[in-house]
N, C-alpha and C positions, 0 to 999 in steps of 0.2 A: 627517189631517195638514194644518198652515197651511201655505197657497204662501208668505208672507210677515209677518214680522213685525216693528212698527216700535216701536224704542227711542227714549224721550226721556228721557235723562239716561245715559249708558252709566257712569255710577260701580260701586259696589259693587254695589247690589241692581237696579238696569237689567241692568249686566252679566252678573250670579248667574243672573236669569232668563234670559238670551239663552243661558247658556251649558249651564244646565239643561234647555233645550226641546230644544237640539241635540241632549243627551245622552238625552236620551227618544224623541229620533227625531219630533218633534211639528213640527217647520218645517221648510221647505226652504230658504229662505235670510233671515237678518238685515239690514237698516237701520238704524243710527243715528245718531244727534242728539244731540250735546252744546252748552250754548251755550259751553265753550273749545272750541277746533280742535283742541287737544293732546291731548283728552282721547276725542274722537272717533278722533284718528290712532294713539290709544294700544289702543284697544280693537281696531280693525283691525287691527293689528300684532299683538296676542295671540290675535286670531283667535274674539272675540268678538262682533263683529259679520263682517256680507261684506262691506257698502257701507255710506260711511260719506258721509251727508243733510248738507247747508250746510242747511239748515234742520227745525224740526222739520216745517211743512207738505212737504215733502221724504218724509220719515222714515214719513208715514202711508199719503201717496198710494201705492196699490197693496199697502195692507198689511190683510191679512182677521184680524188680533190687532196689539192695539198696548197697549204697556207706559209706562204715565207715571211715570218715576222723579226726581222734581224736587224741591226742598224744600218745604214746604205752603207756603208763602207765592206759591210761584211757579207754582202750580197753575193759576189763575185767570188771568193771563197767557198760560199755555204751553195752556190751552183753546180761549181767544180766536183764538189764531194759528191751530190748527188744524180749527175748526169747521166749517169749508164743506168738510172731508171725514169728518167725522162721520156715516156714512150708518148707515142702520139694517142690522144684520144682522154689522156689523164689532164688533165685542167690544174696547171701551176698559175699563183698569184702570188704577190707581194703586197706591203701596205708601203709602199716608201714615202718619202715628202717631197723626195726628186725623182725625176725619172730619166731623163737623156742619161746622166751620169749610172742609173739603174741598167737600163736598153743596154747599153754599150758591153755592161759586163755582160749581160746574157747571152750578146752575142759572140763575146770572147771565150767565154764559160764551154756553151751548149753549142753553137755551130749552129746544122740545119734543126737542130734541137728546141731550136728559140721556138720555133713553131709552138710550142704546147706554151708557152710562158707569156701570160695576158700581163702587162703592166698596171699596177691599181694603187690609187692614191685614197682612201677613205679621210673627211674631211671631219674627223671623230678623235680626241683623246682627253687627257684630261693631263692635269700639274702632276697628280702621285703616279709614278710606275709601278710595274710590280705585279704579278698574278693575281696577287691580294686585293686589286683595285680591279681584276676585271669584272664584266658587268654584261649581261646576256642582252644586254636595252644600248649598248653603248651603240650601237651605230642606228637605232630606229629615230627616224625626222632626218639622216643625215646626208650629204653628197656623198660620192663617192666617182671617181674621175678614173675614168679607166684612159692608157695612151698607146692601143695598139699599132702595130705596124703593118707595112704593107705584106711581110713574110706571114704574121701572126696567124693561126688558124682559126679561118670566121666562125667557124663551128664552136670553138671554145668562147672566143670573145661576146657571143649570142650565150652560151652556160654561163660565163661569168655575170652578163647582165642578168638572167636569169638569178641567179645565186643571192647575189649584192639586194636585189628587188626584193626576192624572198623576205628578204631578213628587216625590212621597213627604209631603204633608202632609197634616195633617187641614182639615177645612174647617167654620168655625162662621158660625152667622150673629147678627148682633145688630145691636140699635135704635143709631142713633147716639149718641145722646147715654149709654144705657146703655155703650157703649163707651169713650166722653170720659169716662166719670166712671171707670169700672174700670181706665184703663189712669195717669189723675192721678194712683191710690194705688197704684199696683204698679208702671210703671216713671217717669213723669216727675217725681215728686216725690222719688224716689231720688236720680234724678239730679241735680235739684235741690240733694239734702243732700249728696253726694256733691260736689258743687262747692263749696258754701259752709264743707262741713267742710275741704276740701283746702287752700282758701282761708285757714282761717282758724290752720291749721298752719303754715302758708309765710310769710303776712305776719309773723309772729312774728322776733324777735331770733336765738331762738336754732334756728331752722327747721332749717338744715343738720345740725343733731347731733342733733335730735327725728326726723328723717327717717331719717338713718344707722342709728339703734336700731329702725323698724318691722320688724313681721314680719309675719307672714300674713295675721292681721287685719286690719291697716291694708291691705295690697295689696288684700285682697277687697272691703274695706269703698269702696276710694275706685275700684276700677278702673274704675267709669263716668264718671269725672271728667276721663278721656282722649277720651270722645266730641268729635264735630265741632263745637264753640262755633257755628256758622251754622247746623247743622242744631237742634241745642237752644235755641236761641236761637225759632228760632219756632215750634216745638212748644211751648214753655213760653207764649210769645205767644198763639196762637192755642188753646189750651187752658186760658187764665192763667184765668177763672174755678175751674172743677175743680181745676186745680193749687193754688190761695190755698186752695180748701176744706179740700183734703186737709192743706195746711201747718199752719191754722189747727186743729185735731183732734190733728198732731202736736204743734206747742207747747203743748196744754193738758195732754196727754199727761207731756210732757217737764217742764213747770212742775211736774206735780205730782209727778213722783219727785226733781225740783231741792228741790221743799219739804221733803220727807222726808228727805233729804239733811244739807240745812242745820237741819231740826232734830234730827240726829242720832239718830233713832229706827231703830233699825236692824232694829228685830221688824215693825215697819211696811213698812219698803224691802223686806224678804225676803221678806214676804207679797204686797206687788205686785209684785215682779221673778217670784215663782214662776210664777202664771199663764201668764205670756207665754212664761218659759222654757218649760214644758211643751207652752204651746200652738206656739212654733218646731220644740221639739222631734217633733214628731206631723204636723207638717206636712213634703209631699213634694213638690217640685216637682212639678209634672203631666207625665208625659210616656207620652202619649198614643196608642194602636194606629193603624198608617193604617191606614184600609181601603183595599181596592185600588181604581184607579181606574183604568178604560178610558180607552185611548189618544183624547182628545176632536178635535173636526176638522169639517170642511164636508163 
């Protein structure tokens, strides 16, 4: 069991995990760190954290696990502050959606320091943000992609899989940038379309009665279009290489059943659309056995 564990960012997935170790019996008490007060004082009040840090150097000191839940952008900042407690033997993680652009700050940040900092991508969240939405189940059935490096300390990155297991998910490991590119085509370029398609319904004239008439499809199709505009906003940044790839692959895609389209060949269109329907068809989301995981600890 952890004596302590330190939250920096107590939202949705800082909170998820604070409240998921509880529930595993894995800590004995919580600190955290929001940069609002309200949202520190919010998490307290729900009983997600115990003690609630003015700062995240606050949040770490006396913490033998510490959770960095912050937007990627703000990674490299929220490092900076707390590296003169960065000791080895203390097990730092992140939840980010990127990671090369993650890595890089920690190693600008921390120096020979990076040693304690496992890279971890949980493959867990949901539309609403917010503490108020965390959930002590949110990461059980689920991946979670850990992207250590060759400096990384194998000793931590073995607690981290320990930890992640604990708590009901699977644990994969992959290259960063293999990561950056696998996650451009399956969730941020979604999102992407998913924004620019909602987008491009709404600006229209007659938006309010095209809306009124969706059904299912269109709910499925746009529901990640409700994500947090700040958090996607530098995920798309901080991955925009991968992301432009993937876009560019889609529009050639999309040109060429436009062409088929517009020359009205319709034994052509059905012949390309089949493929794909099949191949959707036959395809299942992945969802994955845990293996069991011992309770991890000092």
């Amino acid at each position: 069991m952890f004596q302590q564990l330190g939250v920096i960012g107590c939202g949705l997935m800082g909170g998820s995990f604070a409240l998921a170790m509880k529930k595993a019996g894995l800590v004995r008490r919580v600190v955290g760190y929001s940069k609002s007060p309200s949202t520190t004082k919010q998490a307290k009040k729900l009983g997600v954290i115990d003690v609630a840090a003015e700062s995240a150097l606050l949040a770490v000191s006396g913490s033998d696990i510490v959770l960095i839940a912050v937007p990627v952008s703000a990674t490299e900042a929220t490092l900076k502050a707390i590296r003169h407690l960065v000791n080895p033997g203390v097990l730092f993680m992140d939840v980010g959606s990127t990671k090369c652009d993650v890595i890089e700050a920690a190693r600008r940040a921390l120096g020979e320091r990076a040693a304690s900092f496992v890279p971890c991508h949980p493959i867990a969240g949901k539309e609403s943000g917010g503490v108020q939405h965390a959930e002590a189940t949110l990461y059980e059935g689920r991946q979670v992609i850990l992207t250590p490096q060759p400096f990384t300390n194998p000793q931590l990155v073995q607690l981290a899989t320990d930890v992640w297991s604990a708590l009901g998910t699977t644990v994969l490991k992959m290259r960063p940038h293999n990561h950056d590119a696998a996650f451009a085509a399956v969730s941020h370029l979604p999102h992407l379309l998913a924004f620019a398609y909602f987008q491009a319904i709404a600006e229209q004239p007659a938006a309010r009665d095209y809306l009124s008439l969706a059904g299912p499809g269109f709910r499925d199709f746009t529901r990640i279009a409700a994500g947090e505009p700040a958090v996607w906003r530098d995920i798309l940044l901080a991955n925009k290489h991968e992301v432009l790839a993937q876009s560019k692959r889609f529009r050639t895609t999309l040109d060429q059943l436009e062409a088929l389209i517009e020359a009205g060949d319709a034994p052509a269109l059905e012949a390309a659309l089949r493929p794909i329907a099949e191949g959707r068809a036959a395809w299942n989301p992945p969802s994955p056995a845990v293996p069991p995981g011992r309770p991890p600890g000092k």
